[in-house]
Legacy VTK file of the C-alpha trace (Angstrom):
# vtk DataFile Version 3.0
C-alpha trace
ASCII
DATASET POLYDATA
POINTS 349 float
85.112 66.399 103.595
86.751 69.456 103.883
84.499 72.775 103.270
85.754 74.697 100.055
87.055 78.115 100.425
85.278 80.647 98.827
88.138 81.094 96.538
87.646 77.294 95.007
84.450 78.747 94.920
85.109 81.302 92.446
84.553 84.219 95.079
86.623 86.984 95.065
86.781 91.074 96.398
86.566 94.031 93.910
88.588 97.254 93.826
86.733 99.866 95.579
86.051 101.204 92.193
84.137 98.646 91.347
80.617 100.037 90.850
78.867 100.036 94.492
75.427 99.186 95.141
76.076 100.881 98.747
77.757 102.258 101.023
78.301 100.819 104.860
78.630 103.036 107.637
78.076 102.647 111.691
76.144 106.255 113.231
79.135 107.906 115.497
77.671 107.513 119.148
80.756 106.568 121.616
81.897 109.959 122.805
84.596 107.934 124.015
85.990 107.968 120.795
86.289 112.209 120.349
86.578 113.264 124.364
85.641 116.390 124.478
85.434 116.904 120.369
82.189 114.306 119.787
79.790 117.576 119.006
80.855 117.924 115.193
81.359 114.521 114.570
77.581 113.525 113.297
77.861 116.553 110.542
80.672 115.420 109.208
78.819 111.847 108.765
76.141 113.527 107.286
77.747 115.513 104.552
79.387 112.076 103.481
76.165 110.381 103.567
74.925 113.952 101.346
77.571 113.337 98.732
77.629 109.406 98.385
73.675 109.166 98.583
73.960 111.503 95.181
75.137 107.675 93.372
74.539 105.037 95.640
72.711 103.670 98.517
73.832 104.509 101.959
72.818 102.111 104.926
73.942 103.296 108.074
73.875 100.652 111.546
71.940 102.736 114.515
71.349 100.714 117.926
67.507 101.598 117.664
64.498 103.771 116.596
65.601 106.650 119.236
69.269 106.602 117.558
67.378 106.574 114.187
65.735 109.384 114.853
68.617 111.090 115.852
70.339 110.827 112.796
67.758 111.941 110.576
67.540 114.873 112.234
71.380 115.530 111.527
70.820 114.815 107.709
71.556 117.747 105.505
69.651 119.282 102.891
70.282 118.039 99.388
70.436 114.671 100.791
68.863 111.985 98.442
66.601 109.732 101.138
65.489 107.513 98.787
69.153 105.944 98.767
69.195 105.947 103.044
68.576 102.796 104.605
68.779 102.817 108.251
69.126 99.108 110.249
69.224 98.525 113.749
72.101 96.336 114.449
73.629 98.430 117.616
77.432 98.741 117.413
80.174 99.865 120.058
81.809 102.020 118.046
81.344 103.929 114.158
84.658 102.170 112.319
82.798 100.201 109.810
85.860 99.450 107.667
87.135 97.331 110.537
83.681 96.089 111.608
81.853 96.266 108.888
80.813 93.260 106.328
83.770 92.198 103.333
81.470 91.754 100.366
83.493 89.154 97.694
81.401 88.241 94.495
81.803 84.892 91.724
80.070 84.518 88.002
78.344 81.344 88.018
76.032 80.078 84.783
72.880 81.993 86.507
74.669 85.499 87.035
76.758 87.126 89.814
76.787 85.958 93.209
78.083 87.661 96.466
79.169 86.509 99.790
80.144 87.885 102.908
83.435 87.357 104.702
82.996 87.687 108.533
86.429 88.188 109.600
87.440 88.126 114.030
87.220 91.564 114.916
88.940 92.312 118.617
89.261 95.803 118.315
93.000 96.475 116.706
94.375 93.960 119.529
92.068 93.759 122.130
93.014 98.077 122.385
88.989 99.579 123.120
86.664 96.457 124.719
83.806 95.720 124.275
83.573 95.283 120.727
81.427 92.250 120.784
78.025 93.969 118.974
80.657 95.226 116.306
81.882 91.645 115.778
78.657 90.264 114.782
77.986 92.992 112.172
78.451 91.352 109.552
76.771 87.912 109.856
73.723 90.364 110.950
74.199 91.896 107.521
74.190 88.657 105.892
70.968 87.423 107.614
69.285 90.596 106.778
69.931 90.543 103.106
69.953 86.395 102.880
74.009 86.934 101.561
75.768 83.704 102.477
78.466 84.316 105.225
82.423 82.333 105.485
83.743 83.190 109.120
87.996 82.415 108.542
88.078 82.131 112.430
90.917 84.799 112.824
91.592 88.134 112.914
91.596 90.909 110.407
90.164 94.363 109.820
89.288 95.630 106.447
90.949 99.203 106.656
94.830 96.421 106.513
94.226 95.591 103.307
94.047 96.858 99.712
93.018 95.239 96.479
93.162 95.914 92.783
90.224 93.605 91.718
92.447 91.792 89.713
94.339 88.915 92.255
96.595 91.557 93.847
96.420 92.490 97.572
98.582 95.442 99.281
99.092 95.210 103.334
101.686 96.140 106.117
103.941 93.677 108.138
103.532 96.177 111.273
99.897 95.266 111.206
99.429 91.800 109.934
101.896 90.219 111.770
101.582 92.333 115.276
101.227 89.561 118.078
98.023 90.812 118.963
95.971 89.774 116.059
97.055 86.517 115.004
100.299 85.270 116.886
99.567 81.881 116.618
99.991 82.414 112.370
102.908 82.686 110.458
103.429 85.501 107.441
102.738 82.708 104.898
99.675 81.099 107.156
98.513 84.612 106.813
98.928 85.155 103.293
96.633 81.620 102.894
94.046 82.974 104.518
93.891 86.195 102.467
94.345 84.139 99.258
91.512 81.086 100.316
88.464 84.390 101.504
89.519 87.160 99.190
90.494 85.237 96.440
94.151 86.904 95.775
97.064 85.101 94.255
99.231 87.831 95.347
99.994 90.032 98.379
102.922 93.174 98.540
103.538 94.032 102.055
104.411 97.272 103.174
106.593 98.220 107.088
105.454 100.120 108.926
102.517 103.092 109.916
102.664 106.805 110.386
103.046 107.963 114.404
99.799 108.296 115.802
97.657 105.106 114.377
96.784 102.785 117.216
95.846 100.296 114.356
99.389 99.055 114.560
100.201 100.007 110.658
96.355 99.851 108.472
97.630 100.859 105.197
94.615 103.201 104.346
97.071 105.378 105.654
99.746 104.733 103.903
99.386 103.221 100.347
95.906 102.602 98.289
95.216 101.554 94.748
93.876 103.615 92.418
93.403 101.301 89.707
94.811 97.867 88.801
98.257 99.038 88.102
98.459 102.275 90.273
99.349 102.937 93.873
99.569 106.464 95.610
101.213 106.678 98.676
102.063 109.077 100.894
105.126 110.859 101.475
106.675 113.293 104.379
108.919 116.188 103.147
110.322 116.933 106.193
113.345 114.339 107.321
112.856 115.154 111.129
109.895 114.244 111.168
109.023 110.349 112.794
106.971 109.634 109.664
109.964 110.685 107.061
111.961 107.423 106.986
109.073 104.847 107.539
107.396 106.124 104.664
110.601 106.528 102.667
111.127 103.065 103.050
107.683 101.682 101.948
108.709 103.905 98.753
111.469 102.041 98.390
109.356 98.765 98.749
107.152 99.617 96.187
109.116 100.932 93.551
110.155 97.376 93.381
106.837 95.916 93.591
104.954 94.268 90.747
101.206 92.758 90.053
100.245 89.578 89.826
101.517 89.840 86.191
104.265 90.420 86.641
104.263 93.972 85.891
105.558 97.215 87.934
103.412 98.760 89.640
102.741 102.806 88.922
103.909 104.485 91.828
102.025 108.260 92.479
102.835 110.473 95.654
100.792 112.018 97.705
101.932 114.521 100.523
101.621 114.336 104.117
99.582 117.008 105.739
100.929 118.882 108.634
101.793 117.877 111.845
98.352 117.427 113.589
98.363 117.402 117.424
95.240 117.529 119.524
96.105 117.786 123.664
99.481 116.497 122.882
98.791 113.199 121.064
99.980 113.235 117.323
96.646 112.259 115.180
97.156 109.803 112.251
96.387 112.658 109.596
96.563 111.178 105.850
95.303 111.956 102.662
95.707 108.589 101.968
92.559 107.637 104.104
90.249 108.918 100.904
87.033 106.979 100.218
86.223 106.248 96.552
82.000 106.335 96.011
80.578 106.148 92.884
80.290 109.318 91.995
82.825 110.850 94.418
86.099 110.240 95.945
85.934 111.620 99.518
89.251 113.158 100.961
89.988 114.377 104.401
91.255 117.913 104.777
93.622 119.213 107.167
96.212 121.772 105.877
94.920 124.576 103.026
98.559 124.454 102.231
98.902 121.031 100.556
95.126 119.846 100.812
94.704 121.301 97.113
97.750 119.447 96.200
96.399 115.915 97.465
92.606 117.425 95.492
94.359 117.855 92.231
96.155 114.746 92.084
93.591 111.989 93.197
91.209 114.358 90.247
93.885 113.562 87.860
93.411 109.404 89.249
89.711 109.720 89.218
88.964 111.683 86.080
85.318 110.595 86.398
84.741 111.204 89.512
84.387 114.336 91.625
86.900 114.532 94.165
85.667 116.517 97.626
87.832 117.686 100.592
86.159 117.926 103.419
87.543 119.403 106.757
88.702 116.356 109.271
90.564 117.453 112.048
87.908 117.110 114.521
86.916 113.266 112.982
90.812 112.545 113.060
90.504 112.884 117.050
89.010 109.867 117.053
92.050 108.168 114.815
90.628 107.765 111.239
88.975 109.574 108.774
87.140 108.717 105.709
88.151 105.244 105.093
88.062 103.931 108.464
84.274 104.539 108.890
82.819 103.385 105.641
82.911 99.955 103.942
81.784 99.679 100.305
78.747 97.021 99.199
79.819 96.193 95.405
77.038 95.415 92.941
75.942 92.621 91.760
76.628 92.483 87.816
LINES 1 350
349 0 1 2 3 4 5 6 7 8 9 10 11 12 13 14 15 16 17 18 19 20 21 22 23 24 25 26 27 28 29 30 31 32 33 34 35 36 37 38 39 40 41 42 43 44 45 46 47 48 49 50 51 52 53 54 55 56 57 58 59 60 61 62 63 64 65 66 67 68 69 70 71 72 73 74 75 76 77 78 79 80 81 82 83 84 85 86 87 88 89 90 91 92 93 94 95 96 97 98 99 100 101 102 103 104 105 106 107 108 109 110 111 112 113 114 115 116 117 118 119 120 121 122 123 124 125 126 127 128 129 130 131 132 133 134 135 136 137 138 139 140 141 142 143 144 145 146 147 148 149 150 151 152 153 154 155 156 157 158 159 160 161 162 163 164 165 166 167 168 169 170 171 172 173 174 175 176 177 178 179 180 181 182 183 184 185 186 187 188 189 190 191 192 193 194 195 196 197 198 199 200 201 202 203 204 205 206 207 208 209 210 211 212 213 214 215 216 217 218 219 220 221 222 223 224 225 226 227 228 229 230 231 232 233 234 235 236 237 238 239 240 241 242 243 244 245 246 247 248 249 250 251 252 253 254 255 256 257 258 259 260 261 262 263 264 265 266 267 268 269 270 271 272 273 274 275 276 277 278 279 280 281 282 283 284 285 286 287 288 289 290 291 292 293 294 295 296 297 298 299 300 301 302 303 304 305 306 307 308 309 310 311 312 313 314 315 316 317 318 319 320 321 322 323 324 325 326 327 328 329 330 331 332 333 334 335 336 337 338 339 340 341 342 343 344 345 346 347 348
């Protein structure tokens, strides 16, 4: 007999604003990733673990007691401990979102139930090997905890898609569909296998990326909800710049987009920052790479000019929650920001 998905199981993935138990994040440790800019990295981990520890738990994947250590020693004052959890399961690199487990949760007759969706993980197309101790994350997770694990058996990292909690998922063609993921899948073979783990009935897709993002297109970059019925997205001013027409034309996309309701979806813009360039490489700066915590919504910083811009309108979005910019462009060196290195742990209700 055929094994039911976890969607005929009842299973399925809440917003991000869905009240966290946790948040998941990998210690920074390949210098790889920041040549010659690694130094800074750790405090900017820390003052995210600071500010999310205030409402939730914070477990953070070290490869051992030494690496432990080292971290604590990083952590800032005002941090809450009590909510730190540190686990050795050694990674290769700190990009949790990609890595990192996809909690999905049902309501049976005895309560709430969660599950853990162990996706293939190769890296963004095979891009930065090894990656094999960051494949395994999540099933390690799972064992840990005693959280039942589904493994789909193909590709997909978590910072590609969006959700609104309520059946609706948001991703990018330039991603999903790249040949290095999943070229033996079609769009709608795809789309299955987002509806049968995540439990979504149905999926908007986006184009393409901003210049700079070697994740082929994640749209954390480009396009996130902010609740059921609300997208931001970002937006470059300036038409001679690379970014101007791809992301005038997911505009155009969504603008015509509606929810699994049928309904159209709110549409809220969000500016790009600068041109960021670090030894001549353009750097996937984005506002739109924000995490939402329970008590804060952390946004990378890059440009004083329109940084307060991008503050004041994801405060308006997140009226309860405190909204904090914090200074990225030495964590952008490494191609993400926020986003990319956390992965949120919903809880159980």
């Amino acid at each position: 007999m055929t094994p039911r998905t976890p969607a005929q199981l009842g299973y399925s993935m809440p917003a991000e604003w869905a009240p966290h138990r946790g948040t998941w994040l990998s210690w920074p440790h390949k210098e790889a990733s920041w040549p010659g800019k690694f130094e800074p990295v750790p405090g900017i981990f820390a003052r995210m673990v600071q500010l999310l520890s205030e409402g939730e738990e914070v477990h953070i994947n070290v490869r051992d007691a030494e690496m432990e250590a080292q971290a604590r020693r990083t952590l800032i004052a005002g941090t809450r401990l009590a909510n730190v959890f540190f686990h050795h399961f050694p990674t290769n690199d700190a990009w949790c979102r990609d890595h990192g487990p996809i909690f999905v949760q049902r309501e049976t007759p005895a309560g709430a139930e969660q599950a853990i969706i162990d996706w293939g993980y190769n890296a963004w197309g095979d891009k930065y090997p090894p990656y094999d101790l960051d494949d395994i994350i999540p099933s390690r997770v799972g064992t840990a905890y005693g959280i039942p694990v589904f493994h789909p058996g193909i590709v997909m990292e978590g910072g590609s898609i969006d959700v609104n909690g309520a059946g609706t998922l948001l991703t990018t063609e330039a991603c999903l569909l790249n040949p290095n993921r999943n070229p033996q899948l079609s769009k709608r073979q795809i789309e299955q296998y987002l509806e049968d783990y995540l439990g979504v009935r149905h999926i908007l897709w986006l184009g393409d990326g901003i210049e700079g993002d070697d994740t082929d297109g994640h749209v954390d970059d480009l396009t996130r909800f902010v609740d059921p019925t609300t997208v931001v997205t970002v937006l470059e001013e300036d038409p001679a710049d690379t970014n101007y027409e791809p992301l005038q034309g997911n505009l155009k996309r969504l603008k015509s987009m509606k929810d699994q309701d049928g309904r159209l979806l709110e549409v809220v813009t969000l500016p790009m920052p600068r041109r960021l360039e670090h030894e001549g490489q353009r750097l996937p700066a984005s506002y739109a790479n924000f995490y939402i915590g329970n008590t804060v919504v952390l946004l990378p910083t890059y440009d004083p000019r329109r940084d307060h811009e991008a503050i004041d309108t994801l405060q308006r979005l997140f009226p309860t929650r405190r909204v904090v910019g914090i200074d990225c462009t030495d964590l952008v060196w490494g191609l993400g920001a926020f986003h990319c290195v956390s992965q949120q742990w919903p809880l159980l209700r």
